[in-house]
C-alpha positions in Angstrom: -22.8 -21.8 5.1 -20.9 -25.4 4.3 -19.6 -27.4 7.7 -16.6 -28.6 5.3 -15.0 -27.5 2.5 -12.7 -29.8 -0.4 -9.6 -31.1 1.2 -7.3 -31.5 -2.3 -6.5 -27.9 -2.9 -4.3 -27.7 0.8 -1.6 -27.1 -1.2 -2.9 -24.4 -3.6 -1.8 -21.4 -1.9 2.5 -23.0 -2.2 1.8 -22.1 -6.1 2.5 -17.9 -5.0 5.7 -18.9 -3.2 6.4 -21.2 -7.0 5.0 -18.2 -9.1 7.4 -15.4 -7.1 10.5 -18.0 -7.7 10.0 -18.6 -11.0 9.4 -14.7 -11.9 12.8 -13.8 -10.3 14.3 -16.8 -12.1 13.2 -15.5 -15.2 14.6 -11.9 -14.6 17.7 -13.1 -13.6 17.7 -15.6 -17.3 16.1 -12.4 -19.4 19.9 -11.1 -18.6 18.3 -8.5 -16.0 20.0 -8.7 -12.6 16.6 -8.3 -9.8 18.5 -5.3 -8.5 18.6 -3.0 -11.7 15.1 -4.8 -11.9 14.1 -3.0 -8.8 15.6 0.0 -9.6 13.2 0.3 -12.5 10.4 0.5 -10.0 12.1 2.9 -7.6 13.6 0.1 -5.1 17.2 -0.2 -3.7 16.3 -3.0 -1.2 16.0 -6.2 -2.9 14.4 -7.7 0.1 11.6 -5.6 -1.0 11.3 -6.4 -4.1 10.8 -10.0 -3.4 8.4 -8.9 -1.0 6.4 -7.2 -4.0 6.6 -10.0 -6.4 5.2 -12.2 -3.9 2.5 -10.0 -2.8 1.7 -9.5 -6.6 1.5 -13.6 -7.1 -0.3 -13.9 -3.6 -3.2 -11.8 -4.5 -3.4 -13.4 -8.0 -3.8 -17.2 -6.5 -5.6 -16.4 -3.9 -8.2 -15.4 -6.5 -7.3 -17.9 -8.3 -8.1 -20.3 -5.1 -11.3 -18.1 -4.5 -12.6 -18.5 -8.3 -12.0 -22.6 -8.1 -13.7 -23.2 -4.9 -16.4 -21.1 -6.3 -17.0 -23.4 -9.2 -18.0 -25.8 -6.4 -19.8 -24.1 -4.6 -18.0 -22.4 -2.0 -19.0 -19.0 -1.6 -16.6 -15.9 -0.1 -19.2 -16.6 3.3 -17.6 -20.0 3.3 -14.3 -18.8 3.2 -14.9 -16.5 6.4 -15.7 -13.1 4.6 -18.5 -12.9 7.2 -19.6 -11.0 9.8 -18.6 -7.4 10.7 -15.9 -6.5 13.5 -17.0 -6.1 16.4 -15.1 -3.3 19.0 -14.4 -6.9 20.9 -13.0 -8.6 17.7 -10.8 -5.0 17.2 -9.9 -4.7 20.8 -8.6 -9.0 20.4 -7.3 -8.6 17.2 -4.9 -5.0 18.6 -3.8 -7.1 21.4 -3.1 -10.1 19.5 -0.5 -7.7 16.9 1.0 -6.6 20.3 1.6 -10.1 21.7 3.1 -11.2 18.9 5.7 -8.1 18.3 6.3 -8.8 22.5 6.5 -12.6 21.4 10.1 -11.8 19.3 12.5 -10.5 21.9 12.5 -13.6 24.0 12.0 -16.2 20.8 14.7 -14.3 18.9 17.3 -14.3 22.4 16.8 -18.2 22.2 17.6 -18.4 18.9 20.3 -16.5 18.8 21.5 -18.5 21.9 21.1 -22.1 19.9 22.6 -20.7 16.7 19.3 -20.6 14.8 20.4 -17.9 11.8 17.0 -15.8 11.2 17.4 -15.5 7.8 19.1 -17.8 4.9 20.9 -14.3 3.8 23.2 -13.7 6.7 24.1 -10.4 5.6 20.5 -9.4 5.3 19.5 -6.9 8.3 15.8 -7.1 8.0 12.8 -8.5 7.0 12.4 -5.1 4.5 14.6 -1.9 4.2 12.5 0.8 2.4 14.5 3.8 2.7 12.7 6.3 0.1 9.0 7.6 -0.1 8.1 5.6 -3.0 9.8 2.4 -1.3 7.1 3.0 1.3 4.0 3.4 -1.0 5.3 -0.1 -2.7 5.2 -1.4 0.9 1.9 -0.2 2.3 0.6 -1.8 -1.0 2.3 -5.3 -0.8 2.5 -5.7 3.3 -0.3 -3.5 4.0 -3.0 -3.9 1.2 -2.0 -7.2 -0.7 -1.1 -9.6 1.7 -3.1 -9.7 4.7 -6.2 -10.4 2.8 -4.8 -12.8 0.8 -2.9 -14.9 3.0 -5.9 -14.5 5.5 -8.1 -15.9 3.1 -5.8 -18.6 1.6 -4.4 -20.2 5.2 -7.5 -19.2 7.7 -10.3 -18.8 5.8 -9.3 -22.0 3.5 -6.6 -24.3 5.0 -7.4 -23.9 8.4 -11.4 -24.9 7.9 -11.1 -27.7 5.6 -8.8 -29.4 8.2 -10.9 -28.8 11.0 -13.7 -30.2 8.9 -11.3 -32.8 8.5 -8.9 -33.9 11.5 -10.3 -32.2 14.8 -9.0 -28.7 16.2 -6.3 -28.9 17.7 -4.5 -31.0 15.1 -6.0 -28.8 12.2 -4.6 -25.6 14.1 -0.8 -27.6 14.6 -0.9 -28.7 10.9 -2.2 -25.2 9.3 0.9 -23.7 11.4 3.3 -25.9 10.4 1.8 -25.4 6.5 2.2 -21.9 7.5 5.2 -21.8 8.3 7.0 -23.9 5.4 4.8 -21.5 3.7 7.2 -18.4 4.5 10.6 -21.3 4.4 12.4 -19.0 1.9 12.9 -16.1 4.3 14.6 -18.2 6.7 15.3 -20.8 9.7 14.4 -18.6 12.3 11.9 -16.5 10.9 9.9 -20.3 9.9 10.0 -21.0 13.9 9.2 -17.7 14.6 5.9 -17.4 12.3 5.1 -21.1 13.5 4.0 -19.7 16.7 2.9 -16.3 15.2 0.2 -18.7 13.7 -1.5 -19.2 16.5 -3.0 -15.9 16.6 -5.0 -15.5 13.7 -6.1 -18.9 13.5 -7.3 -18.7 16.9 -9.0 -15.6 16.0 -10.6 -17.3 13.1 -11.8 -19.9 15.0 -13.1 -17.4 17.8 -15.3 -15.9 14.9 -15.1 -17.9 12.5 -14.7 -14.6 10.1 -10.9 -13.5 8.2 -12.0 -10.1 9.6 -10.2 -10.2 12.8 -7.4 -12.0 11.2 -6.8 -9.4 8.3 -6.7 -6.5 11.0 -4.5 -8.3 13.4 -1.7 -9.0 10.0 -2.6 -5.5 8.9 -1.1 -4.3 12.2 1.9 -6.5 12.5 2.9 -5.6 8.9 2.6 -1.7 9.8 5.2 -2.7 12.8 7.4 -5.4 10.8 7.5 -3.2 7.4 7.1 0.5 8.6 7.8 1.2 11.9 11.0 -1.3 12.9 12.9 0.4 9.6 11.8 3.8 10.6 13.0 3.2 14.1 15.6 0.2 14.3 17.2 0.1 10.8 18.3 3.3 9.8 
């Protein structure tokens, strides 16, 4: 297993957020609003649309990421797919989806009390709105099957080690947050505080195993709250 990995592809994982702008740029110029878009693939929420595209382009460059860093010698082991879960990585990585859904109420009463919006959209109600079956199947897929891995593997398994390889813990953990965040800046003021400190938790998970395992499980379970059960149960 390598102690450090190639600092100059930090940066590599912004190219989904690029990708996802561009695409929806292009429908828009093709003369295609993104909502009859959508509803050509069975969506009414555009938020969730979005949310696919990105997914789509997420998976794609974290390959991408994966495939270049293999041409030098960096291995999937390298990159934290490691290891097995353990019932004490499950048990920390359950508890750390709950602390972060028990994180919001108070973080999102002090921003509402400083006048942080939550999301650049103020007429948008949440993060997605899937309403119909097949709204939910493109959701499982995209929140539930794309993302976690690819994120995980893109900002823990990736940005996160070469910085501790690089600048010392603590600041690697600060900056990959803060990357992190900016990461997720087109959804919103609030929502880029918010997933600032949400950071924590999987990175601190990686760097308790030093596996995406843990990490993948933990965003697996937040996105089964944040894109199925909060529109189930808040939003309808």
């Amino acid at each position: 297993m390598r102690t450090s990995l190639p600092i100059r592809y930090l940066l590599f994982p912004f190219i989904s957020i690029i990708a996802t702008t561009v695409t929806l740029f292009g429908i828009r110029m093709a003369g295609l609003p993104p909502e009859r878009a959508a509803l050509a693939v069975g969506i009414r929420d555009p938020g969730l649309f979005r949310v696919l595209i990105y997914s789509l382009w997420a998976a794609v460059t974290a390959w991408a990421l994966v495939r270049i860093l293999r041409s030098e010698g960096v291995g999937l082991p390298d990159l934290g797919w490691r290891g097995k879960l353990s019932l004490e990585a499950v048990g920390l990585a359950a508890l750390a989806a709950g602390a972060v859904a028990m994180l919001w109420p108070p973080f999102d009463a002090a921003r509402q009390t400083l006048g942080i919006p939550l999301y650049w959209d103020p007429a948008r109600r949440g993060f997605v709105q899937p309403a119909s079956t097949l709204e939910f199947v493109w959701i499982v897929l995209a929140g539930l099957i794309l993302v976690p891995p690819a994120e995980e593997t893109m900002f823990r398994g990736y940005v996160l080690q070469a910085l501790e390889g690089r600048i010392g813990r603590l600041r690697a953990l600060l900056l990959h947050n803060l990357l992190f965040a900016l990461y997720h800046g087109a959804i919103g003021p609030g929502l880029v505080l918010y997933i600032f400190f949400w950071s924590f938790f999987p990175a601190l998970l990686y760097m308790r195993y030093r596996s995406v395992y843990p990490g993948i499980l933990m965003h697996f379970l937040n996105n089964v709250w944040v894109d199925i059960a909060v529109p189930l149960l808040f939003l309808r």
